[in-house]
N, C-alpha and C positions, 0 to 999 in steps of 0.2 A: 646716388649714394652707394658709397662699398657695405656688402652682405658678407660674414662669414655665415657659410651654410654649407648643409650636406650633398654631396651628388652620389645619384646611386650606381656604383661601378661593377655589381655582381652578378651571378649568373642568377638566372629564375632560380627561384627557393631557396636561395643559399647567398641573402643580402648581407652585399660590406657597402661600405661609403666612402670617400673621402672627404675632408672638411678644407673648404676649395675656399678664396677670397674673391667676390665677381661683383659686378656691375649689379644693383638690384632688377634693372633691367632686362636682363637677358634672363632666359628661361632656364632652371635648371639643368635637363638634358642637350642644353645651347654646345657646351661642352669651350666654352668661351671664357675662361676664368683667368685670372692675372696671376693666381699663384694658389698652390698646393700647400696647406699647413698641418695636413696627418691624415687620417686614417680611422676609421672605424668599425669593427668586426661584429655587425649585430649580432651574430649565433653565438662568439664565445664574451662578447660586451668587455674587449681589451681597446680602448680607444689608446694610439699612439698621438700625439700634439707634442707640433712645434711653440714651444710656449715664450720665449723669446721671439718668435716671430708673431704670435697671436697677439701679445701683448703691446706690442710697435704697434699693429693694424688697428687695435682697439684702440689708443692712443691717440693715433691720428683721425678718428673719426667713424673705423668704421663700428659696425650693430652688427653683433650673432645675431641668428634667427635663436627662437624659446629652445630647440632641443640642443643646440650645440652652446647654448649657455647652461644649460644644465649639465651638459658633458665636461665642460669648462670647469663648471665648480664641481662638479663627484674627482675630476683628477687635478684638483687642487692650483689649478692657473691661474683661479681669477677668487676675487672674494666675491660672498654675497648669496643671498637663497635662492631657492630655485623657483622657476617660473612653473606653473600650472600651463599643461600646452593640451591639454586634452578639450576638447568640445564645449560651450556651454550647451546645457541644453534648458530646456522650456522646463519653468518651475511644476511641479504633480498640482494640480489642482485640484481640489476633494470636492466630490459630488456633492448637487445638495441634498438635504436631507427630506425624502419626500411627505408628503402631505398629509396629514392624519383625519 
């Protein structure tokens, strides 16, 4: 299955990405991708998208991962809301109340 997803292309503490089209298969830092669809500047958050081209890949089949479909929809490519990509975590459970 084709993934649009990020790869990370920056130097230590000063991360940018590219938003790469690749085999779900291959490991991110694989550096094995079929095609290049933009660019993304975490420090100053200006993502550059091919958007005629993301739109054909989506079309044919392929699935953003949750943060480049978010990226997707804040620069107005694609319709639809955004995904939740943070953590779940384990519900607070409230002590019980001890014993009188």
């Amino acid at each position: 299955m084709l993934k649009i997803r990020l790869q990370r292309v920056g130097r230590k503490n000063d991360p940018s990405f590219r938003v790469v089209l690749t085999d779900s298969k291959n490991a991110t830092r694989s550096n094995k991708f079929k095609e290049i669809l933009g660019s993304y500047n975490a420090r100053h958050g200006e993502p550059v998208i091919k958007g005629d081209r993301v739109n054909y890949w989506i079309s044919v089949g392929a699935k953003p991962s949750g943060t480049v479909h978010n990226l997707l929809v804040s620069s107005k490519v694609i319709q639809g809301k955004k995904i939740n990509v943070l953590s779940k975590k384990s519900p607070i459970r409230k002590e019980a109340a001890p014993a009188a």
